[in-house]
Each structure stands twice: as structure tokens, then as C-alpha cells.
mmCIF file as Biopython writes it, N, C-alpha, C and O atoms, coordinates in Angstrom:
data_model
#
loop_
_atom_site.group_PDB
_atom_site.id
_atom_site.type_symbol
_atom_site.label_atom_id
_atom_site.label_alt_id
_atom_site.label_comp_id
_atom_site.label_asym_id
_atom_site.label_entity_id
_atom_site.label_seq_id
_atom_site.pdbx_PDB_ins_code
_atom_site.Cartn_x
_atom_site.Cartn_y
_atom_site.Cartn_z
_atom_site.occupancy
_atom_site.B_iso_or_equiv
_atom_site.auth_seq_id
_atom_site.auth_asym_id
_atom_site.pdbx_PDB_model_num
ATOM 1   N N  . UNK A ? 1  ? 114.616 41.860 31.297 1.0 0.0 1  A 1 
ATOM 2   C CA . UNK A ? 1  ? 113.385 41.152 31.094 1.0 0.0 1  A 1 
ATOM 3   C C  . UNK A ? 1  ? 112.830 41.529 29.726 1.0 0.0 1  A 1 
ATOM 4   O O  . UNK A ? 1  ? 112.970 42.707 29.397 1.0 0.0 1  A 1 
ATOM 5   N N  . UNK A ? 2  ? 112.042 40.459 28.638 1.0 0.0 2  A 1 
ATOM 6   C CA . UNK A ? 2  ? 112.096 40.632 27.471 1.0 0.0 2  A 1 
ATOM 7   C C  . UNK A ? 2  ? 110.287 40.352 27.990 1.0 0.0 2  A 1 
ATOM 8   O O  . UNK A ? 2  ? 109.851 39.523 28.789 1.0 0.0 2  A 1 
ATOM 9   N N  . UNK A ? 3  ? 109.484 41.480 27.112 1.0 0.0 3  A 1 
ATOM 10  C CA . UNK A ? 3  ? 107.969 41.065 27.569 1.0 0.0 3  A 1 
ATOM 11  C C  . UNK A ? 3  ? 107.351 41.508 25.932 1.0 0.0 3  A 1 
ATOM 12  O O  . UNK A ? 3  ? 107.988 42.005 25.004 1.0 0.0 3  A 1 
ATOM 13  N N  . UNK A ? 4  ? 106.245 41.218 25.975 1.0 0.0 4  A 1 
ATOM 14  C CA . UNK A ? 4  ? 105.132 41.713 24.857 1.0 0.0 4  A 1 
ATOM 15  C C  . UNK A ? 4  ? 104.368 41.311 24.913 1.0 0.0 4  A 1 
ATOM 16  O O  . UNK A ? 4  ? 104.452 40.096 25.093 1.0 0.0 4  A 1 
ATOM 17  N N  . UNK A ? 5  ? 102.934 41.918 24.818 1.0 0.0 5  A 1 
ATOM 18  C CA . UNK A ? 5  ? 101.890 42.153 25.199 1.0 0.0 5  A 1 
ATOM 19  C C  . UNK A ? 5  ? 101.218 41.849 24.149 1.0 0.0 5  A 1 
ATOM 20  O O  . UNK A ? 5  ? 101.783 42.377 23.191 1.0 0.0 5  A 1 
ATOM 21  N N  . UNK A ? 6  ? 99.847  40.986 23.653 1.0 0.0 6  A 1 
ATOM 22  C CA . UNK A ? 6  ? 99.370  40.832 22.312 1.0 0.0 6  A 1 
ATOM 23  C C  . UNK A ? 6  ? 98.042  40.107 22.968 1.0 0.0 6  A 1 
ATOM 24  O O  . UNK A ? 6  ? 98.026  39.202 23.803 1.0 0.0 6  A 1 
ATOM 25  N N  . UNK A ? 7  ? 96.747  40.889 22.236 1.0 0.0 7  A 1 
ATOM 26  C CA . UNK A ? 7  ? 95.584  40.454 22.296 1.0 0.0 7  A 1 
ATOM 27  C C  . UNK A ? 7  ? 95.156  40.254 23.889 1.0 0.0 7  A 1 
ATOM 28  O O  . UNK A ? 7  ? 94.552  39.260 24.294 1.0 0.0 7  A 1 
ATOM 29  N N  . UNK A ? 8  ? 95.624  41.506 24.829 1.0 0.0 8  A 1 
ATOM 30  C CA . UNK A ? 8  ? 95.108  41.535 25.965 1.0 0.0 8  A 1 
ATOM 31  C C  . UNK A ? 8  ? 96.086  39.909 27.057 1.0 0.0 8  A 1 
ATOM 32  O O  . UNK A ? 8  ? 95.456  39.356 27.959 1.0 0.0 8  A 1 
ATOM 33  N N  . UNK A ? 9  ? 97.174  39.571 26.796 1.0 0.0 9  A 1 
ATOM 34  C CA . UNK A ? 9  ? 98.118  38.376 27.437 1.0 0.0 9  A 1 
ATOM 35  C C  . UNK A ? 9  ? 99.583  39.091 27.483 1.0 0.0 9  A 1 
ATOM 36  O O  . UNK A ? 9  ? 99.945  39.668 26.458 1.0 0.0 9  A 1 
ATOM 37  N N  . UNK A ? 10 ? 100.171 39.087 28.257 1.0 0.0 10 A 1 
ATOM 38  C CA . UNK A ? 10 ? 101.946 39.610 28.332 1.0 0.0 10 A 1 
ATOM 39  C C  . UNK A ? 10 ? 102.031 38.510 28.799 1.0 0.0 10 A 1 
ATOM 40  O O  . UNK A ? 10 ? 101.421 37.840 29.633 1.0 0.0 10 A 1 
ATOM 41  N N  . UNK A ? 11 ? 103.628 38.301 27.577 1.0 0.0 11 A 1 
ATOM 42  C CA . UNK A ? 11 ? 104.420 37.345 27.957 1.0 0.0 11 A 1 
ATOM 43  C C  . UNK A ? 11 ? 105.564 38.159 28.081 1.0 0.0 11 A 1 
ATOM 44  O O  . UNK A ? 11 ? 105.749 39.311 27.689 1.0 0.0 11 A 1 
ATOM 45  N N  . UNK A ? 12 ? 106.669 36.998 28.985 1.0 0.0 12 A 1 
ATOM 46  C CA . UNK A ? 12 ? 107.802 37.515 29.920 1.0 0.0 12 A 1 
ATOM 47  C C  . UNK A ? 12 ? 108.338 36.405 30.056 1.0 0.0 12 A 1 
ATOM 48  O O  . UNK A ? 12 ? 107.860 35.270 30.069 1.0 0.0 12 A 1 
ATOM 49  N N  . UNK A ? 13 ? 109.727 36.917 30.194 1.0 0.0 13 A 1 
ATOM 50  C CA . UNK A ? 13 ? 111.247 35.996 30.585 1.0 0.0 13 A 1 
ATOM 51  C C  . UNK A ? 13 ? 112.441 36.788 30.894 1.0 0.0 13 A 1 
ATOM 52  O O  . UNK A ? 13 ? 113.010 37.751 30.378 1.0 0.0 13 A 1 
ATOM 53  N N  . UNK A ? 14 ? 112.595 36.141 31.782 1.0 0.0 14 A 1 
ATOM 54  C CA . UNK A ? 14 ? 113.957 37.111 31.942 1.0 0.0 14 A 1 
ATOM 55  C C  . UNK A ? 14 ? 114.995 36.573 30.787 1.0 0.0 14 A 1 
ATOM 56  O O  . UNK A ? 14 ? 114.768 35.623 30.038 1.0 0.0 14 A 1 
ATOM 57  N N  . UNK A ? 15 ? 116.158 37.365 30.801 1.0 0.0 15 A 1 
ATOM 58  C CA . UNK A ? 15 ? 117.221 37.140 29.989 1.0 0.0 15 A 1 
ATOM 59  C C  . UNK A ? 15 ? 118.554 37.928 30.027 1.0 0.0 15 A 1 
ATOM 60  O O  . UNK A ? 15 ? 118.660 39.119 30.322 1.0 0.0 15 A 1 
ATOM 61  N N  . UNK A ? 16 ? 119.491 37.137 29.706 1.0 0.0 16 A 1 
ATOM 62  C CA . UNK A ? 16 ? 121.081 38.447 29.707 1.0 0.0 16 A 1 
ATOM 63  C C  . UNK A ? 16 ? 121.040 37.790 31.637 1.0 0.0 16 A 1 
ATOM 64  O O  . UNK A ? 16 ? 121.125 38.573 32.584 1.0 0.0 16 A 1 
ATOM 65  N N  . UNK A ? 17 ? 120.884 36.117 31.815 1.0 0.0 17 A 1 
ATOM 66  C CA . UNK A ? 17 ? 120.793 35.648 33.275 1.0 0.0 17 A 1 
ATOM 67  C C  . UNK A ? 17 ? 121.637 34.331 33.444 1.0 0.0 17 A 1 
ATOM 68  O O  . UNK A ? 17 ? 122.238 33.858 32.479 1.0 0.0 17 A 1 
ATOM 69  N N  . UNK A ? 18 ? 121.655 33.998 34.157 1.0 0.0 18 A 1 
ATOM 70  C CA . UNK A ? 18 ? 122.077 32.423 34.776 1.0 0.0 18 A 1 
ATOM 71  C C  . UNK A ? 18 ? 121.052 31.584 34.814 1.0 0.0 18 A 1 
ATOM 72  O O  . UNK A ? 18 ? 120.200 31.741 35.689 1.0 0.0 18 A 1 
ATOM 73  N N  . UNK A ? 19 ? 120.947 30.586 33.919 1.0 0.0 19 A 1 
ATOM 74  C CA . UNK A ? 19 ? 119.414 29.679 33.838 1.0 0.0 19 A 1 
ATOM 75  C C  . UNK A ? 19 ? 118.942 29.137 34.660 1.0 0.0 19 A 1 
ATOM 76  O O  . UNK A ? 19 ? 119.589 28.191 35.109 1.0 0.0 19 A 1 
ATOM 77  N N  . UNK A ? 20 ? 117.600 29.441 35.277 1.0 0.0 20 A 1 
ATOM 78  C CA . UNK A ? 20 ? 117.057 29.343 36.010 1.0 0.0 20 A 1 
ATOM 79  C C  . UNK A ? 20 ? 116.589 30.284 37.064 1.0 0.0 20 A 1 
ATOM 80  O O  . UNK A ? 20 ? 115.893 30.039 38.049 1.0 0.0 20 A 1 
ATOM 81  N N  . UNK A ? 21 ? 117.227 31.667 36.573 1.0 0.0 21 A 1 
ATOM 82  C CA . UNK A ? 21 ? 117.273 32.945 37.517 1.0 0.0 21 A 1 
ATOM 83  C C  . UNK A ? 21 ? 115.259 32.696 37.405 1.0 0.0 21 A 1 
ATOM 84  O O  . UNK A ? 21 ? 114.518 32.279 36.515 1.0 0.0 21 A 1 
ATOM 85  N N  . UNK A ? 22 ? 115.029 33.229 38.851 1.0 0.0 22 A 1 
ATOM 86  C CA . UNK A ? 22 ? 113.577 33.300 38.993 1.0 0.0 22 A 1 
ATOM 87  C C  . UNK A ? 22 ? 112.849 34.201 39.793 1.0 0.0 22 A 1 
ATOM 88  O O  . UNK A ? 22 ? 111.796 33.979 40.391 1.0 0.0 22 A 1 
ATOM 89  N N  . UNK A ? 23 ? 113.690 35.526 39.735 1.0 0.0 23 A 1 
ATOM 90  C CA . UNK A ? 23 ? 112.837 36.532 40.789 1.0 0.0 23 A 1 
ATOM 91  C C  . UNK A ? 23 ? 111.629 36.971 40.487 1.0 0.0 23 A 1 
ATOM 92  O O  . UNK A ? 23 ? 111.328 36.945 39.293 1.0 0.0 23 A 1 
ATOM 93  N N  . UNK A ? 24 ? 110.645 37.474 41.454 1.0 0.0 24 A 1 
ATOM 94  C CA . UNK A ? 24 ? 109.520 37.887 41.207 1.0 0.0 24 A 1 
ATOM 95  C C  . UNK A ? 24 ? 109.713 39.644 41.089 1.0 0.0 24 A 1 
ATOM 96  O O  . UNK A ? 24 ? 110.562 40.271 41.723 1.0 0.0 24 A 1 
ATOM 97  N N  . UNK A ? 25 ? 108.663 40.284 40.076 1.0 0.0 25 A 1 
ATOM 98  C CA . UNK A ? 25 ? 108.762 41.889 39.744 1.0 0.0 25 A 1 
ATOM 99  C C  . UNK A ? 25 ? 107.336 41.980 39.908 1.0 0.0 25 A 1 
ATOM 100 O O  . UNK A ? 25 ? 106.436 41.147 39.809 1.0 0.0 25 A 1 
ATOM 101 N N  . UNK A ? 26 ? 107.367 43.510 40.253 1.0 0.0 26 A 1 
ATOM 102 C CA . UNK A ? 26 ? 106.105 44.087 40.205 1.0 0.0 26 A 1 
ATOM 103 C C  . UNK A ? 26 ? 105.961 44.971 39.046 1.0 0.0 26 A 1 
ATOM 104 O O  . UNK A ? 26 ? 106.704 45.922 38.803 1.0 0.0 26 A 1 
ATOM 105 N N  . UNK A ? 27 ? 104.556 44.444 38.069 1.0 0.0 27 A 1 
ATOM 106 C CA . UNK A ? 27 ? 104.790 45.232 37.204 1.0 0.0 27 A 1 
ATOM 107 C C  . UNK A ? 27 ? 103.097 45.540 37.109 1.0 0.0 27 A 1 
ATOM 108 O O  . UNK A ? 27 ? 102.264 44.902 37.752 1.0 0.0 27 A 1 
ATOM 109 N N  . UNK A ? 28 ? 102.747 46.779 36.063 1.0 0.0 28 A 1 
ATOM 110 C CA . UNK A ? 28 ? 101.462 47.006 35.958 1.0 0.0 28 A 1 
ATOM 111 C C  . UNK A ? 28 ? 100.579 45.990 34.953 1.0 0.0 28 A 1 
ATOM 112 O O  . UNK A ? 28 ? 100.807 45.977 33.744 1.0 0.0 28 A 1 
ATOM 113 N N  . UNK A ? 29 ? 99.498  45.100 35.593 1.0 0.0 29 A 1 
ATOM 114 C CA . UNK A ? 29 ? 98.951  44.519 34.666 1.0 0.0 29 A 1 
ATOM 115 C C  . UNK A ? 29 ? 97.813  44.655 34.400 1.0 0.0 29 A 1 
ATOM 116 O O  . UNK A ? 29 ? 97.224  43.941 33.589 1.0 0.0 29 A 1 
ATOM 117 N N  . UNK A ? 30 ? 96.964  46.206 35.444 1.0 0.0 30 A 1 
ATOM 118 C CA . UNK A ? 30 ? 96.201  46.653 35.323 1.0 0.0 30 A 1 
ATOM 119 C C  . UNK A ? 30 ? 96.263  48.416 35.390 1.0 0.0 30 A 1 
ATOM 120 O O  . UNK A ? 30 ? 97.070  48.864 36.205 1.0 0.0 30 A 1 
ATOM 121 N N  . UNK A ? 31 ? 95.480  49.394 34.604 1.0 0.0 31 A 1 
ATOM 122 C CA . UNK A ? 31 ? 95.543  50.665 34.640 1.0 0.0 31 A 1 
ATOM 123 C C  . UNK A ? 31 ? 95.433  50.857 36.150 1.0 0.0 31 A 1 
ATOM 124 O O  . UNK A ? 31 ? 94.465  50.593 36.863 1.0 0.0 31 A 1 
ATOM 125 N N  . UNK A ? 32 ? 97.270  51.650 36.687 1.0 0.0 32 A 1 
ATOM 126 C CA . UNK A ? 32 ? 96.858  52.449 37.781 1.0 0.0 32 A 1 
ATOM 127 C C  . UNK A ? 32 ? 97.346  51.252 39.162 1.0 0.0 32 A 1 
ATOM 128 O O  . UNK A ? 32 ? 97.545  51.616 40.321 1.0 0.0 32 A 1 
ATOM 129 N N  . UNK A ? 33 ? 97.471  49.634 38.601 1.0 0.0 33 A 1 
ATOM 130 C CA . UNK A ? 33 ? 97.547  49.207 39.555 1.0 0.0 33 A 1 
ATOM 131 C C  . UNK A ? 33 ? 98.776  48.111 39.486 1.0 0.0 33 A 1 
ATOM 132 O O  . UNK A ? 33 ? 98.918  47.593 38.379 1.0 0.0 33 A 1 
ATOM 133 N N  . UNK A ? 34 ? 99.760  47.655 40.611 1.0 0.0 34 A 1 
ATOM 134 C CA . UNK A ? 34 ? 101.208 47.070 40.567 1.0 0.0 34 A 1 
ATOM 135 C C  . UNK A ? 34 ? 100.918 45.251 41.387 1.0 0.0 34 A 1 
ATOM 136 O O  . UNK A ? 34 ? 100.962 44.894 42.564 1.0 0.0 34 A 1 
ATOM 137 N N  . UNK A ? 35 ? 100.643 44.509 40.146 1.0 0.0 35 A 1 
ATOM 138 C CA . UNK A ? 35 ? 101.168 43.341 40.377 1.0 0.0 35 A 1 
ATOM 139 C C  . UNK A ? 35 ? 102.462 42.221 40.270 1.0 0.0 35 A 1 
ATOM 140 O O  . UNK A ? 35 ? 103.457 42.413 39.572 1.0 0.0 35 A 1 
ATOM 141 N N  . UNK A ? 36 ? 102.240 41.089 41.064 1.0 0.0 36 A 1 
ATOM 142 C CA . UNK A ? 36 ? 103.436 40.474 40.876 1.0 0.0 36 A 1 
ATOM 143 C C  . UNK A ? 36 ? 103.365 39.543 39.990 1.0 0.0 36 A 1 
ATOM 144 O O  . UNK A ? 36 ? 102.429 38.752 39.874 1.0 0.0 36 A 1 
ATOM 145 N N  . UNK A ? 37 ? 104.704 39.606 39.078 1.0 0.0 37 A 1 
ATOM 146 C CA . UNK A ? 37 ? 104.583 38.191 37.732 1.0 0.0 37 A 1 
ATOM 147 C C  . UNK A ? 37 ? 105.883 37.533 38.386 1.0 0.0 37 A 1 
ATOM 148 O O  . UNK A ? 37 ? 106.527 38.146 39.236 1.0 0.0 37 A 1 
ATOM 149 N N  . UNK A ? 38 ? 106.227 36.296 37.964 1.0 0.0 38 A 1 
ATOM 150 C CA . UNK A ? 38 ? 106.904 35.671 38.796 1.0 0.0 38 A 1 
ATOM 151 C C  . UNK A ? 38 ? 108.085 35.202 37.224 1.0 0.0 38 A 1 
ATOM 152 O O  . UNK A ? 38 ? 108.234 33.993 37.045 1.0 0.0 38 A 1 
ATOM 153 N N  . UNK A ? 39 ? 108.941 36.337 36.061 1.0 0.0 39 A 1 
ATOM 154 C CA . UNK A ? 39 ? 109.486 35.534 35.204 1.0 0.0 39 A 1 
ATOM 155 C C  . UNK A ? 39 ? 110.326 34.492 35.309 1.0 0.0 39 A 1 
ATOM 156 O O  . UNK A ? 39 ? 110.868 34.450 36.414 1.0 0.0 39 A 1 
ATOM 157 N N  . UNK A ? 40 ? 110.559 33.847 34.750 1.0 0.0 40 A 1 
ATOM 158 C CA . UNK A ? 40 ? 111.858 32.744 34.729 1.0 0.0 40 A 1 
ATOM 159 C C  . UNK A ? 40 ? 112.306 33.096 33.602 1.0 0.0 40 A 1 
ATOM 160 O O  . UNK A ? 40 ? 111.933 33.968 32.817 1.0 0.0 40 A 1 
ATOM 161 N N  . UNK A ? 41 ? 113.547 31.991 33.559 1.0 0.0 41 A 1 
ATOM 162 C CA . UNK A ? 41 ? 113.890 32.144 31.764 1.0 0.0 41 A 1 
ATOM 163 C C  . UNK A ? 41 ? 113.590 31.529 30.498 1.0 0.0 41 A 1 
ATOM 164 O O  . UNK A ? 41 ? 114.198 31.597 29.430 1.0 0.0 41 A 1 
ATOM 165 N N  . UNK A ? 42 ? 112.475 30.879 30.836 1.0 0.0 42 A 1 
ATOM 166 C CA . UNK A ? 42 ? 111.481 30.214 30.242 1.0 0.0 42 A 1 
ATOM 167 C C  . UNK A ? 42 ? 110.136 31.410 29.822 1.0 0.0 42 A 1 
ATOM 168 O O  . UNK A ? 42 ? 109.562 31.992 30.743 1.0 0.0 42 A 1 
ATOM 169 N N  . UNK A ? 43 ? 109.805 31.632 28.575 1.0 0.0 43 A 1 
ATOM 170 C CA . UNK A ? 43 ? 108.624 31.837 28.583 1.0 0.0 43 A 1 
ATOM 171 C C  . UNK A ? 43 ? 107.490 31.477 29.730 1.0 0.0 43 A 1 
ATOM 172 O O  . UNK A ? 43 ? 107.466 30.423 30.365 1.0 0.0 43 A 1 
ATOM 173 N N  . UNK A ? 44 ? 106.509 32.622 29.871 1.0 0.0 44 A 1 
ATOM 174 C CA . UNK A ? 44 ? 105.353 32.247 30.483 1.0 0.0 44 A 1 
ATOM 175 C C  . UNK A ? 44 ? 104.145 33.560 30.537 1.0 0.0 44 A 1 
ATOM 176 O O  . UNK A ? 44 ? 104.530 34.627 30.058 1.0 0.0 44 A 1 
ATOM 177 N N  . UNK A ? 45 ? 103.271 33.531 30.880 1.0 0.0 45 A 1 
ATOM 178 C CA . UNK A ? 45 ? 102.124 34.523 30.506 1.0 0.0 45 A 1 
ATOM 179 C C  . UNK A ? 45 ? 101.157 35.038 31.505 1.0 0.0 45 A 1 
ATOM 180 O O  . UNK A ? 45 ? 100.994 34.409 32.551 1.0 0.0 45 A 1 
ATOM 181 N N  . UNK A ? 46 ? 100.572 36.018 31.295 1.0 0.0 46 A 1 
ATOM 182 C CA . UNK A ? 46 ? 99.651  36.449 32.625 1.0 0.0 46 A 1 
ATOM 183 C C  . UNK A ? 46 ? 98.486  37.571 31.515 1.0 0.0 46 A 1 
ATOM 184 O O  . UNK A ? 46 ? 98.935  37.959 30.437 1.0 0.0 46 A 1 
ATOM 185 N N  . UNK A ? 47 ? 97.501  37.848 31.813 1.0 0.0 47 A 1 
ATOM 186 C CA . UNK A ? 47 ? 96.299  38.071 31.548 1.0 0.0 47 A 1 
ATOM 187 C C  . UNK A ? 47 ? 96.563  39.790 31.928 1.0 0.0 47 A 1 
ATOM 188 O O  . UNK A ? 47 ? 96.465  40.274 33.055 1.0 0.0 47 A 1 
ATOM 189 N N  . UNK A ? 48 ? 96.872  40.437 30.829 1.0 0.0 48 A 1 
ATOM 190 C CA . UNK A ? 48 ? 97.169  42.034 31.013 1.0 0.0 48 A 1 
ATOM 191 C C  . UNK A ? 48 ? 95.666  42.904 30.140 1.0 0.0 48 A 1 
ATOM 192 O O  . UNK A ? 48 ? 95.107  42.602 29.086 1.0 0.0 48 A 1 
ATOM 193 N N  . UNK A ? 49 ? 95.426  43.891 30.986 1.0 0.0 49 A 1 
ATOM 194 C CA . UNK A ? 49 ? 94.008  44.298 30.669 1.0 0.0 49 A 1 
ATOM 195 C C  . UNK A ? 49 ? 94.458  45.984 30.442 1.0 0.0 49 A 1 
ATOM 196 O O  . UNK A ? 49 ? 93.500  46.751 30.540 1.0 0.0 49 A 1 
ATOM 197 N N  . UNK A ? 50 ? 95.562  46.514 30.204 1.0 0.0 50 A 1 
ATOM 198 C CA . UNK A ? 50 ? 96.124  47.765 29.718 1.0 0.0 50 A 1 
ATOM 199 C C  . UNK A ? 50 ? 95.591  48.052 28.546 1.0 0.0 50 A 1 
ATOM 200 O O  . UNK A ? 50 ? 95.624  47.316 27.560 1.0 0.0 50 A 1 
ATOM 201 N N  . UNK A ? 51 ? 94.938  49.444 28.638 1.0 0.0 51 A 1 
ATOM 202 C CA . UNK A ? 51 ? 94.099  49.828 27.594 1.0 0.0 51 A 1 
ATOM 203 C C  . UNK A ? 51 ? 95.055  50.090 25.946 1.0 0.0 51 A 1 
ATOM 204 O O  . UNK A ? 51 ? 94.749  49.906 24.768 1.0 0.0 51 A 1 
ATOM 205 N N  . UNK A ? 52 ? 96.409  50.641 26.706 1.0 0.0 52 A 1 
ATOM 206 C CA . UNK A ? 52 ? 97.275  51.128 25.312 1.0 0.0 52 A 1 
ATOM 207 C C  . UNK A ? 52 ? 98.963  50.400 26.138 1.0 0.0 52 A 1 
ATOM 208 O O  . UNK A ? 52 ? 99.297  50.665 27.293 1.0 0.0 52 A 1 
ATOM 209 N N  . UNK A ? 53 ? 99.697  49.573 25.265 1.0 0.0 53 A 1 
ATOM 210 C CA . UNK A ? 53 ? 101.290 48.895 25.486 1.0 0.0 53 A 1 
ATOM 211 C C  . UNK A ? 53 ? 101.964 49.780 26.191 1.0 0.0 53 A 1 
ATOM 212 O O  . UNK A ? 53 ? 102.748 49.474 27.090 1.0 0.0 53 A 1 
ATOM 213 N N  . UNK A ? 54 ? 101.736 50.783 25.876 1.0 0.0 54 A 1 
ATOM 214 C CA . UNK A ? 54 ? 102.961 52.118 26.632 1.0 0.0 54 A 1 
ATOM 215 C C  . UNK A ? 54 ? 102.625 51.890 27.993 1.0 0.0 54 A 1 
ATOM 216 O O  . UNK A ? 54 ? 103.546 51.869 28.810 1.0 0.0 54 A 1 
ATOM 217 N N  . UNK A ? 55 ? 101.470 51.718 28.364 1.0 0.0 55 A 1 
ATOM 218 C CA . UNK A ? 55 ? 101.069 51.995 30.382 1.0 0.0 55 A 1 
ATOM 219 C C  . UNK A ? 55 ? 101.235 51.203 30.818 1.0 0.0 55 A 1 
ATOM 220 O O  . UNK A ? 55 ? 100.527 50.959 31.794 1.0 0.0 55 A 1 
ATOM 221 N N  . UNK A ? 56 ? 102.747 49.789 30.248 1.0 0.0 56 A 1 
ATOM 222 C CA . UNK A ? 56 ? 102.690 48.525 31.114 1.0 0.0 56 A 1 
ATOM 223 C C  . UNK A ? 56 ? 104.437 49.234 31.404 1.0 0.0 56 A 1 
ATOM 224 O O  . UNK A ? 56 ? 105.250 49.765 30.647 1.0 0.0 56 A 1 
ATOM 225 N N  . UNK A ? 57 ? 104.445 48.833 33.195 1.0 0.0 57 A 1 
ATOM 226 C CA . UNK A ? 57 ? 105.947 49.159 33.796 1.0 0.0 57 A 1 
ATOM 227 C C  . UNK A ? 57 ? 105.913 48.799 34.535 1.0 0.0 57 A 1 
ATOM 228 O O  . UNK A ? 57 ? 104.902 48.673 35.226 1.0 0.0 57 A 1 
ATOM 229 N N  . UNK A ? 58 ? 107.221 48.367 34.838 1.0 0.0 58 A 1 
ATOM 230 C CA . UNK A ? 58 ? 108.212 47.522 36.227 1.0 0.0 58 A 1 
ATOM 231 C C  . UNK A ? 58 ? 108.168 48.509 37.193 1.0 0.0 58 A 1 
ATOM 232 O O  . UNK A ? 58 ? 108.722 49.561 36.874 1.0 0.0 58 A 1 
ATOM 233 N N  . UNK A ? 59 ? 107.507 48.440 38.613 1.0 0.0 59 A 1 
ATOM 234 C CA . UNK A ? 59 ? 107.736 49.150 39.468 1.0 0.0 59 A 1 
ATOM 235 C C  . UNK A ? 59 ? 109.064 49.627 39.713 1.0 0.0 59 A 1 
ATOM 236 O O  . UNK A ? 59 ? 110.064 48.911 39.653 1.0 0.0 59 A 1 
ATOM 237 N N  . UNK A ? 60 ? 109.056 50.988 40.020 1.0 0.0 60 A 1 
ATOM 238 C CA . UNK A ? 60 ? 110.303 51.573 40.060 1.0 0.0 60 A 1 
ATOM 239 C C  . UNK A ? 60 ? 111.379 51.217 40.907 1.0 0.0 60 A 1 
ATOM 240 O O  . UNK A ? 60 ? 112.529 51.321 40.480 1.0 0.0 60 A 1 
ATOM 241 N N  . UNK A ? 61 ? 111.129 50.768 42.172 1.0 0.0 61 A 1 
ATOM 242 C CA . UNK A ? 61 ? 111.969 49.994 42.887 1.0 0.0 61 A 1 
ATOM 243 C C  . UNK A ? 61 ? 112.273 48.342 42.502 1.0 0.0 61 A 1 
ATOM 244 O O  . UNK A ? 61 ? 112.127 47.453 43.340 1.0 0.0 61 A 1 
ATOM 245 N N  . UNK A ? 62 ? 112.462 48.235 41.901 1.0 0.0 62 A 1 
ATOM 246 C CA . UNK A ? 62 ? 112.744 46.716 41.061 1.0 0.0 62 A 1 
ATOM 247 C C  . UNK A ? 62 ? 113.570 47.286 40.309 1.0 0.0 62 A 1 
ATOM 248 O O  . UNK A ? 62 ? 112.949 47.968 39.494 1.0 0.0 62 A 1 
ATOM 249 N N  . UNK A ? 63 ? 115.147 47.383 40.106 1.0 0.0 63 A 1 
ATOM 250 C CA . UNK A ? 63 ? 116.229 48.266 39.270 1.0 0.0 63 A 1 
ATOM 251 C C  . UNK A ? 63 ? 116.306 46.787 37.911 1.0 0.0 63 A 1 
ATOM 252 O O  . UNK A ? 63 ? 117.273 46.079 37.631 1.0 0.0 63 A 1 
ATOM 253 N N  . UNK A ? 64 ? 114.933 46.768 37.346 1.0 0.0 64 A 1 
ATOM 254 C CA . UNK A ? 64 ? 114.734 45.867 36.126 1.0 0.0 64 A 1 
ATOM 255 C C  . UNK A ? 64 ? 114.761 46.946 34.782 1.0 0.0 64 A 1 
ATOM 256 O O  . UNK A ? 64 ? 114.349 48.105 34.748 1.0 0.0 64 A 1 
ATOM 257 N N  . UNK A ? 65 ? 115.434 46.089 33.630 1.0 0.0 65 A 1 
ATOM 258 C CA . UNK A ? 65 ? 115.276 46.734 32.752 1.0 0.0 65 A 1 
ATOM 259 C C  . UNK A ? 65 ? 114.061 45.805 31.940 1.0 0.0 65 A 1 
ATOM 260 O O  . UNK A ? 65 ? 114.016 44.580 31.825 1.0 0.0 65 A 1 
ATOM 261 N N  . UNK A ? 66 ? 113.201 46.729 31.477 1.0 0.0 66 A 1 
ATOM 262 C CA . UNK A ? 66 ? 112.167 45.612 30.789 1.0 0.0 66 A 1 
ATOM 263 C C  . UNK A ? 66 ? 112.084 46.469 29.236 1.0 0.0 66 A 1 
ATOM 264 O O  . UNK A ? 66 ? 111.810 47.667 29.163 1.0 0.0 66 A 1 
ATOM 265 N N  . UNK A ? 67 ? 112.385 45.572 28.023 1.0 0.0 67 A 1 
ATOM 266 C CA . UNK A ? 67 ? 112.331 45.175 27.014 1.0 0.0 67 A 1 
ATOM 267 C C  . UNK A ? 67 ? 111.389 44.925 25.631 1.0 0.0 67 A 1 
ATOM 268 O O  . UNK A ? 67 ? 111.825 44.123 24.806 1.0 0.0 67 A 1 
ATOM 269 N N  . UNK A ? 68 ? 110.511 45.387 25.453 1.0 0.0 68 A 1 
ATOM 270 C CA . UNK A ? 68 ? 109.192 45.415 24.326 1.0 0.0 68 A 1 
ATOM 271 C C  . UNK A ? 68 ? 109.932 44.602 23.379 1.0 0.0 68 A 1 
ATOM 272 O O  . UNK A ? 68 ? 111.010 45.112 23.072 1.0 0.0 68 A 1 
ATOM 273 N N  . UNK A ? 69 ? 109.683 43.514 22.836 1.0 0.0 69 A 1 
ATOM 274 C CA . UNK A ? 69 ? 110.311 42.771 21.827 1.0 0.0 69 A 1 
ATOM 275 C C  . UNK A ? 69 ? 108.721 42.595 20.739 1.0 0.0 69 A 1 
ATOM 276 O O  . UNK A ? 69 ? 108.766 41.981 19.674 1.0 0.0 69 A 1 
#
């Protein structure tokens, strides 16, 4: 999963997939707390309120590799 975070918005896509792959991950989009983003392999975006880039992560049980581009 390829993500980056800019002006308080993370965007996400999966990639290195079969087009159209569409699982849902739990990742942090708030300090302290694990929501679900739903990537495809299409660009798309969600409203991230992480005070500093480093404290955004894929819940550990989701064997995702996620990507800072």
C-alpha cells in the first residue's frame, strides 16, 4: 500500500496487485485510535488528523506493507 499524508488528508492505493484488488485495512487516522480505509488501486482519500506523519500505521494484524511516497 502506497499512502501520504499532506495538509491533514491521506491518500492511499494499493499496489504491486491484481486490478481491482479491494481489501479493507485498519490503519491509524486518529492519535491512539484504529480505523478502517477501504484502498483500491485507484487513488482515494480520507481526512487524517495525526499530529506528526510518523504516528500513521497499519494495524499490526493486517500483514500490509505500507509505503510513505
Amino acid at each position: 500500500m502506497e499512502y501520504q499524508i499532506i495538509k491533514g488528508k491521506l491518500k492511499y492505493r494499493w499496489t504491486n496487485c491484481v486490478e481491482g484488488f479491494d481489501m479493507p485495512v485498519k490503519v491509524t487516522l486518529l492519535p491512539g485510535k484504529y480505523d478502517f480505509i477501504y484502498p483500491t488501486t485507484k487513488w482515494k482519500s480520507s481526512r487524517c488528523t495525526l499530529p506528526n506523519k510518523d504516528d500513521f500505521q497499519v494495524e499490526e494484524n493486517f500483514y500490509v506493507k505500507a509505503m510513505r511516497i
